[in-house]
C-alpha positions in Angstrom: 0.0 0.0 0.0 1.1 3.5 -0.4 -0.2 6.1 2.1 -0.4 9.6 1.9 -1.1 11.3 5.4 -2.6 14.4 5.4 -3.8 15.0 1.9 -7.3 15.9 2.8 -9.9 15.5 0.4 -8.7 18.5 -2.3 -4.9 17.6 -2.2 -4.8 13.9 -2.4 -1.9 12.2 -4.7 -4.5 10.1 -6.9 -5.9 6.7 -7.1 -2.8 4.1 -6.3 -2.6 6.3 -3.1 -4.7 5.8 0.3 -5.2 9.1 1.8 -5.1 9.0 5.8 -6.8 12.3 7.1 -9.1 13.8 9.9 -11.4 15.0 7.2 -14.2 13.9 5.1 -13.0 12.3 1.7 -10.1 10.8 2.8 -9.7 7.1 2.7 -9.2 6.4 6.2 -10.6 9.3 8.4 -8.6 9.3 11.5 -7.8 12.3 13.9 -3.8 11.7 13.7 -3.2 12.9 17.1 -4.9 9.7 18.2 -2.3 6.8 18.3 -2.1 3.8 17.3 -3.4 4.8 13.7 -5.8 1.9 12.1 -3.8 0.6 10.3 -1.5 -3.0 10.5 1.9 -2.7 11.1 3.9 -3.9 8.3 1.7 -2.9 5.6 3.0 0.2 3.9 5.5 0.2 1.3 5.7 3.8 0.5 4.3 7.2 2.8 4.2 10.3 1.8 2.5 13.6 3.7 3.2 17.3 3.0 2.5 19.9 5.6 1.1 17.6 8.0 3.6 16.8 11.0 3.4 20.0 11.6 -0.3 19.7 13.0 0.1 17.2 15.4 0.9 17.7 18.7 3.3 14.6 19.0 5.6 14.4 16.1 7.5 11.5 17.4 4.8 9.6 18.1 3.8 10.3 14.3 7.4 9.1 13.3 6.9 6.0 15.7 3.6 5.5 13.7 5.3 5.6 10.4 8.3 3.3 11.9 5.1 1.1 13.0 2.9 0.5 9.9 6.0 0.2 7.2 7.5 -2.4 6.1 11.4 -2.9 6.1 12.6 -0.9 3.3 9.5 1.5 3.3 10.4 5.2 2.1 8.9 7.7 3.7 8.9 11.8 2.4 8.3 14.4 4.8 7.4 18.0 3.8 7.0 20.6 6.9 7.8 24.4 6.8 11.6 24.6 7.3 12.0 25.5 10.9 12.7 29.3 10.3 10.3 29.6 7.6 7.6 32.6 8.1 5.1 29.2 8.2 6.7 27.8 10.8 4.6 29.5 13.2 1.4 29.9 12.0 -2.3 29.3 13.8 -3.0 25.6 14.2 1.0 24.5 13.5 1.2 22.7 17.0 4.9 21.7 16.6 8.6 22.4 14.6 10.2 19.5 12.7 13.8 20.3 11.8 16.5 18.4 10.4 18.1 18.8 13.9 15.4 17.1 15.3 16.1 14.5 12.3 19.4 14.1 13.1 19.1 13.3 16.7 16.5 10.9 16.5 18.4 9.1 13.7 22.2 9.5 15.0 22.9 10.7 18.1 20.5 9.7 20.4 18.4 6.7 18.5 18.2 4.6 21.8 16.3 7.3 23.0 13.6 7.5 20.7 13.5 4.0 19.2 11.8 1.6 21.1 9.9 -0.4 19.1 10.8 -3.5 16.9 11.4 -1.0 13.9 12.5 2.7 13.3 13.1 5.3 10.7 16.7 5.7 9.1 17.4 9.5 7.7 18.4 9.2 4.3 18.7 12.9 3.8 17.2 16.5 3.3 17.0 19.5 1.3 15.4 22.7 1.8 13.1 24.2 -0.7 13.7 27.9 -1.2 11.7 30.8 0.0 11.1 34.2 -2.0 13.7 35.5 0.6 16.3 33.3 -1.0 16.0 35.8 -3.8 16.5 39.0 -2.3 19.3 37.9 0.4 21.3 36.7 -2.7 21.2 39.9 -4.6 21.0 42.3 -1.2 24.1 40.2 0.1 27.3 40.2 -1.5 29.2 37.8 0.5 26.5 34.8 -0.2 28.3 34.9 -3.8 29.7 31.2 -4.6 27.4 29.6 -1.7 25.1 26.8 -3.0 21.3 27.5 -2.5 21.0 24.8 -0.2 24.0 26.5 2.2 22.4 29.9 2.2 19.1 28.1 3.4 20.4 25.6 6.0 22.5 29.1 7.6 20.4 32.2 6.9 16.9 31.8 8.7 14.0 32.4 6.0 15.5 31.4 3.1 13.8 28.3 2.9 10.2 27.9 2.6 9.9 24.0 3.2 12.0 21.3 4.2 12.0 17.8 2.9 12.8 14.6 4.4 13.3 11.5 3.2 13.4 8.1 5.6 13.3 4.6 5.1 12.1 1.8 7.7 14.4 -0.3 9.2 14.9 -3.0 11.9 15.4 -1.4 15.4 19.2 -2.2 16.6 18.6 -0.8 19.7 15.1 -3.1 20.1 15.0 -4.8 23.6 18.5 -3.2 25.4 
């Protein structure tokens, strides 16, 4: 199965996709800050869900969900406002996902936050530019010869969106 979360019922990927949402016209209407999700573990092969984490008031629980219902080798994309972004704190955003968060959960402190039998792997981000991105390139001489996705990870703003990408693995910390 291949699971978008979030996609409501006027931004859903299409047909080969099962749309998880709170609201009417998604395949499986579920309130995503109620966990466990319905849905079997080990059944996913593929999630994807734009501007979503973002809503829920636990966003490692909704990680631990993902870990949960995908199979071993499941790829998962994660689109939230970068953590800076002007989006980033807007009404109804109940939490900040940022690749520093990422990075924790997946390097330095996975023991912490992987309990279960399987857990999500970082594979990588990238930051989608802002309209700012723009302007602080021409307004700022010194960000000559920086790569786009430098100026965003350093100068707050300049990315609109980041995006993750995770896959599912087996848990090496499971039962220490």
């Amino acid at each position: 199965m291949k699971l978008e979360i979030g996609g409501g019922e006027h931004f859903a990927r299409g047909a080969d996709w099962v749309n998880m949402d709170q609201w009417a016209g998604a395949n499986i209407v579920h309130d995503l800050n109620v966990i466990p999700w319905p849905i079997a573990d080990g059944t996913v092969n593929e999630i994807y869900t734009s501007h979503c984490i973002e809503h829920v008031y636990d966003p490692d629980g909704f990680l631990r969900e993902c870990a949960r219902i995908g199979v071993i080798g499941c790829t998962i994309e994660i689109r939230c406002p970068a953590p800076f972004a002007e989006m980033a704190f807007v009404a109804d955003h109940k939490s900040i996902f940022s690749p520093q968060h990422a990075r924790n959960m997946d390097v330095h402190f996975p023991h912490l936050y992987w309990r279960e039998k399987q857990r999500l792997k970082l594979q990588g981000y990238h930051f989608q530019a802002s309209e700012k991105l723009v302007r602080a390139k021409q307004q700022l001489p010194f960000l000559a010869g920086l790569s786009d996705q430098v100026i965003m990870e350093w100068i707050p703003g300049a990315a609109h969106e980041t995006v993750f990408k995770f896959t599912v693995q087996a848990n090496e910390h499971y039962g220490r």
